[in-house]
TIRO-2110 file (N, C-alpha, C; in Angstrom, 1 decimal):
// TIRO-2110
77.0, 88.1, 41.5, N, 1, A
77.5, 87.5, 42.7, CA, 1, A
77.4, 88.5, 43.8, C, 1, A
76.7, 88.1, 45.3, N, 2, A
76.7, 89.4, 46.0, CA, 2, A
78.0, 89.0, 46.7, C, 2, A
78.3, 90.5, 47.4, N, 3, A
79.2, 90.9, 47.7, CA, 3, A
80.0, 90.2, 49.0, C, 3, A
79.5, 89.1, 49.8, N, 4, A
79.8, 88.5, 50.7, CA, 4, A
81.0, 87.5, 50.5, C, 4, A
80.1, 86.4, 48.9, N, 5, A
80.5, 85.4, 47.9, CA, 5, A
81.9, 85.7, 47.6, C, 5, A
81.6, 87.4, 46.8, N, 6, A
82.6, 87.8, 46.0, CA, 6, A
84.2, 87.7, 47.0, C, 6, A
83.9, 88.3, 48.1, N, 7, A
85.0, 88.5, 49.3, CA, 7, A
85.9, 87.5, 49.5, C, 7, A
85.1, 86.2, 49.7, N, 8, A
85.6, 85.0, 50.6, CA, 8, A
86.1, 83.8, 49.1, C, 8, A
85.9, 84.0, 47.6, N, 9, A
86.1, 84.2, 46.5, CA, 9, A
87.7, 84.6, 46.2, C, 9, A
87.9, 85.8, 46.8, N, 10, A
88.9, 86.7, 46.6, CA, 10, A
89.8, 86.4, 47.6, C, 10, A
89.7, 85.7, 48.5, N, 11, A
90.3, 85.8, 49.7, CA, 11, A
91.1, 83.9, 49.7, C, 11, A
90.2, 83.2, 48.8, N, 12, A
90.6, 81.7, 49.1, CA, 12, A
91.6, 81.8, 47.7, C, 12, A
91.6, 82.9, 46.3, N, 13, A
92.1, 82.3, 45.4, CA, 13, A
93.8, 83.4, 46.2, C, 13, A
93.4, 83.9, 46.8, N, 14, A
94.9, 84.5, 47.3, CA, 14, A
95.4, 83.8, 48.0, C, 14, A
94.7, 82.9, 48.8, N, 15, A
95.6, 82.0, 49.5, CA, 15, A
95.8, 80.6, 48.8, C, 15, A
95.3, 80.3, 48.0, N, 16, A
95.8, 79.3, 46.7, CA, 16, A
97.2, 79.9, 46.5, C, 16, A
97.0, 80.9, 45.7, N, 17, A
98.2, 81.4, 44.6, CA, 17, A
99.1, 81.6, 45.7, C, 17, A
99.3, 82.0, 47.2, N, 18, A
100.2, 82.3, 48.0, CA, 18, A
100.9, 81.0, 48.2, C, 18, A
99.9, 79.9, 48.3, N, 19, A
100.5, 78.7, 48.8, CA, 19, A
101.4, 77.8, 47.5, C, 19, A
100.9, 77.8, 46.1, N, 20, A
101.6, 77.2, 45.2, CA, 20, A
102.7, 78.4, 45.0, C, 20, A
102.6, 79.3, 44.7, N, 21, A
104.0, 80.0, 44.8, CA, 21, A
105.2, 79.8, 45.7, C, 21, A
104.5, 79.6, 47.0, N, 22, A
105.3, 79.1, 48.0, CA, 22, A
106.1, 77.8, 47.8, C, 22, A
105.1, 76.6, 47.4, N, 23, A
105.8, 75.2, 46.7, CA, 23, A
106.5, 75.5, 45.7, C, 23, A
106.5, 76.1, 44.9, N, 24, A
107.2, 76.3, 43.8, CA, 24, A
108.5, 77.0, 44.2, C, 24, A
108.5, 77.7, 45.3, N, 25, A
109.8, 78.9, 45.5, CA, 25, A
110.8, 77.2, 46.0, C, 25, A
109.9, 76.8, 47.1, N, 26, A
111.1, 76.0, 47.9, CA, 26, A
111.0, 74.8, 47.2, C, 26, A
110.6, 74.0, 46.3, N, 27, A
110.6, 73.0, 45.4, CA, 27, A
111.9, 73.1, 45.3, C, 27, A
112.6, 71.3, 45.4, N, 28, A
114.2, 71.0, 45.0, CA, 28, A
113.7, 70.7, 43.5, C, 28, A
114.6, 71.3, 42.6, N, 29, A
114.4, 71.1, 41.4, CA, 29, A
115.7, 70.8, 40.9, C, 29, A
116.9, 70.0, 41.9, N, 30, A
118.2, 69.9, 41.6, CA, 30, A
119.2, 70.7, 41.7, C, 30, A
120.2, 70.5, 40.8, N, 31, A
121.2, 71.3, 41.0, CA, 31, A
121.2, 72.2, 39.7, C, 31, A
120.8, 71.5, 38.5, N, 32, A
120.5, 72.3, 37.5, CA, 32, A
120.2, 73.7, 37.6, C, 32, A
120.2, 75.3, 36.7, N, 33, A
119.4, 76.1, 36.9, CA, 33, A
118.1, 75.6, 36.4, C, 33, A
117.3, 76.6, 36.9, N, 34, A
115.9, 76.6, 36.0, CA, 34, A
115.1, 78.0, 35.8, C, 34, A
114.2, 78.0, 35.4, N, 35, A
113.8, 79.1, 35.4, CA, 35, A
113.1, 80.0, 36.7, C, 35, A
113.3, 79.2, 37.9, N, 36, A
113.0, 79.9, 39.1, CA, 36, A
114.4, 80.1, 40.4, C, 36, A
115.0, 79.5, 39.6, N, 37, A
116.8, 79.9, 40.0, CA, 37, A
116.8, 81.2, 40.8, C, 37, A
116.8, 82.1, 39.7, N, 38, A
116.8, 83.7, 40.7, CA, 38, A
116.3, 84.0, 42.0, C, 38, A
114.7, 83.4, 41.7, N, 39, A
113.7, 83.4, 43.0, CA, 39, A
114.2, 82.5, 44.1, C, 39, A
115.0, 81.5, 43.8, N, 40, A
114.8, 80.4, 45.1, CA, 40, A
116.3, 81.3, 45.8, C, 40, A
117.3, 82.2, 44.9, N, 41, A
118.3, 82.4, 45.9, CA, 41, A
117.9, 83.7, 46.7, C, 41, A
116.7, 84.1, 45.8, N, 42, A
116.2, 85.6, 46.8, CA, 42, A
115.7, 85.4, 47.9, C, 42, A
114.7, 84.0, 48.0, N, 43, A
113.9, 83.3, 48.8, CA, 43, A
115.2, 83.0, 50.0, C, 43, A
116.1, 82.2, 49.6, N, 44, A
117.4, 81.7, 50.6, CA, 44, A
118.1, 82.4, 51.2, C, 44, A
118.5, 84.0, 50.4, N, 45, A
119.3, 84.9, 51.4, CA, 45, A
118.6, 85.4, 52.1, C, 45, A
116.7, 85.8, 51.7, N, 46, A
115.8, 86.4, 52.7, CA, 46, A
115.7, 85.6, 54.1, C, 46, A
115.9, 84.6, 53.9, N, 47, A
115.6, 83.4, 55.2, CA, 47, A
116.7, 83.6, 55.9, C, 47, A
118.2, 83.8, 55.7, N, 48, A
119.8, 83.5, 56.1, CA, 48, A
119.7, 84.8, 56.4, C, 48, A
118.9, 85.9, 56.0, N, 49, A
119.3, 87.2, 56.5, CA, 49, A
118.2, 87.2, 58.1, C, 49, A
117.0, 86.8, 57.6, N, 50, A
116.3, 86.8, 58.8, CA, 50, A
116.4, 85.9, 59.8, C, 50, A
117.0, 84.8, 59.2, N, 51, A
117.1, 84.1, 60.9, CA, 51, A
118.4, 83.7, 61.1, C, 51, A
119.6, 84.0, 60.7, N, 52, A
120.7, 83.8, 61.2, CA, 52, A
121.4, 85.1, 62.2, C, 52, A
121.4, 84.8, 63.1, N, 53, A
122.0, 86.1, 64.0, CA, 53, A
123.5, 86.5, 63.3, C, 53, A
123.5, 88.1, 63.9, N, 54, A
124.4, 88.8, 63.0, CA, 54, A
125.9, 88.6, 63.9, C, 54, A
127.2, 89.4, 63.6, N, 55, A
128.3, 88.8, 64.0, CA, 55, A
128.2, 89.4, 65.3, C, 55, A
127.6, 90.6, 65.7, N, 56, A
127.4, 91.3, 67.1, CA, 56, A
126.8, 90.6, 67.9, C, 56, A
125.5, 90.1, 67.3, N, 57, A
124.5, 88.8, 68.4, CA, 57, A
125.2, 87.8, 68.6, C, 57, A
126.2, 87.3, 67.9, N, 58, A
127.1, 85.8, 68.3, CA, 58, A
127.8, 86.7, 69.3, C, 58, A
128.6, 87.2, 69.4, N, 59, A
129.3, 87.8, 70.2, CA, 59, A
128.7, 87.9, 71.5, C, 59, A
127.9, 88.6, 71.5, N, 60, A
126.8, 88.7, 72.9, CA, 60, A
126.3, 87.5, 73.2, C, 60, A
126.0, 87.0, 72.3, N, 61, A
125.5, 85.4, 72.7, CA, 61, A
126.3, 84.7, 73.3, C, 61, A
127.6, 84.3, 73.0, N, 62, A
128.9, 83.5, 73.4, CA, 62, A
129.0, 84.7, 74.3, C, 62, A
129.1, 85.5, 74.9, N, 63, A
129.2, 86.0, 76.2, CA, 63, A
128.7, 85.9, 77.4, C, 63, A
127.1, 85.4, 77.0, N, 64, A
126.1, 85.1, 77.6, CA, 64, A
126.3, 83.6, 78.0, C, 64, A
127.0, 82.9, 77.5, N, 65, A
127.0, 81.5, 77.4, CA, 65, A
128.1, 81.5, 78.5, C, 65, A
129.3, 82.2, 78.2, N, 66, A
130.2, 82.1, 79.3, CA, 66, A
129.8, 82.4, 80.6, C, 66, A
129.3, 83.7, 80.8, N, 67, A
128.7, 84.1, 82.1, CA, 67, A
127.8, 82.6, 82.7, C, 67, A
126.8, 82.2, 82.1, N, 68, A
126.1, 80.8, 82.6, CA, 68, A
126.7, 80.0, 83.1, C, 68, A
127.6, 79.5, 81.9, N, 69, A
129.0, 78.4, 82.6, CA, 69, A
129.3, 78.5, 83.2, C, 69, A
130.2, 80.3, 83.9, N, 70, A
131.0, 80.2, 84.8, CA, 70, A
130.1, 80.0, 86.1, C, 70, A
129.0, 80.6, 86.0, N, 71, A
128.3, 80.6, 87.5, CA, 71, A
128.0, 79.2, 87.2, C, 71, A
127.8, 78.6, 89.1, N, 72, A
127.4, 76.9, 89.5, CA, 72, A
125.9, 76.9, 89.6, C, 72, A
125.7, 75.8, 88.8, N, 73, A
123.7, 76.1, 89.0, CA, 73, A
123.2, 75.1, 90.2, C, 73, A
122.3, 75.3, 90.7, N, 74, A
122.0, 75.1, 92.1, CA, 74, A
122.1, 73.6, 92.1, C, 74, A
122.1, 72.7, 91.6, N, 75, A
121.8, 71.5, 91.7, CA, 75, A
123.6, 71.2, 91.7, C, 75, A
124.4, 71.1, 91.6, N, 76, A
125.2, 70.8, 92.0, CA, 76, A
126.0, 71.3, 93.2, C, 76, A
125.6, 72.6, 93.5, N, 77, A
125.6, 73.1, 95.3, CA, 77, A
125.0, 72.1, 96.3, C, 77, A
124.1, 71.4, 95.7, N, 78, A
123.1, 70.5, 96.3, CA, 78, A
124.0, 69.0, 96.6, C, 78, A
124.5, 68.7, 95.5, N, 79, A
125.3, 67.5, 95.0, CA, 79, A
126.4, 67.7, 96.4, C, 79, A
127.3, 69.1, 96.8, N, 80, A
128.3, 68.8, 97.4, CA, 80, A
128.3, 68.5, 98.8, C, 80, A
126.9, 69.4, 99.4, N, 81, A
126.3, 69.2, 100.5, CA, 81, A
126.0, 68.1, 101.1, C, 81, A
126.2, 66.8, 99.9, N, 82, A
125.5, 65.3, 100.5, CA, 82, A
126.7, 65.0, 100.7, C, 82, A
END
């Protein structure tokens, strides 16, 4: 097989096996364990650690939210003028 074949060969059975692994990690298989138990809670805390903000970013965030609030956004400066 020349070497082009071989590449694009190598390259589709990685992205197979990435993608059934992937169905397999997030597959509901119930409440039961099973034999991919371990993996689906490594798979859940990796997710909950990456995209849930930490208790410092809530903080900042609900800071950020109050400062917005408190300032009046232009469209009701607009509102009192009529």
């Amino acid at each position: 097989m020349d070497a082009a074949k071989d590449r694009l060969l190598r390259r589709v059975t990685i992205g197979v096996t990435s993608t059934v692994a992937l169905l397999m990690i997030t597959a509901d298989y119930g409440t039961q364990p099973h034999a991919l138990s371990a993996v689906t809670r490594w798979w859940d805390a990796g997710k909950d650690w990456f995209l849930k903000p930490s208790e410092k970013e809530l903080a900042e965030l609900e800071k950020l939210r109050k400062n917005y609030d408190s300032r009046e956004s232009p469209g009701e400066e607009q509102k009192d003028r009529k």
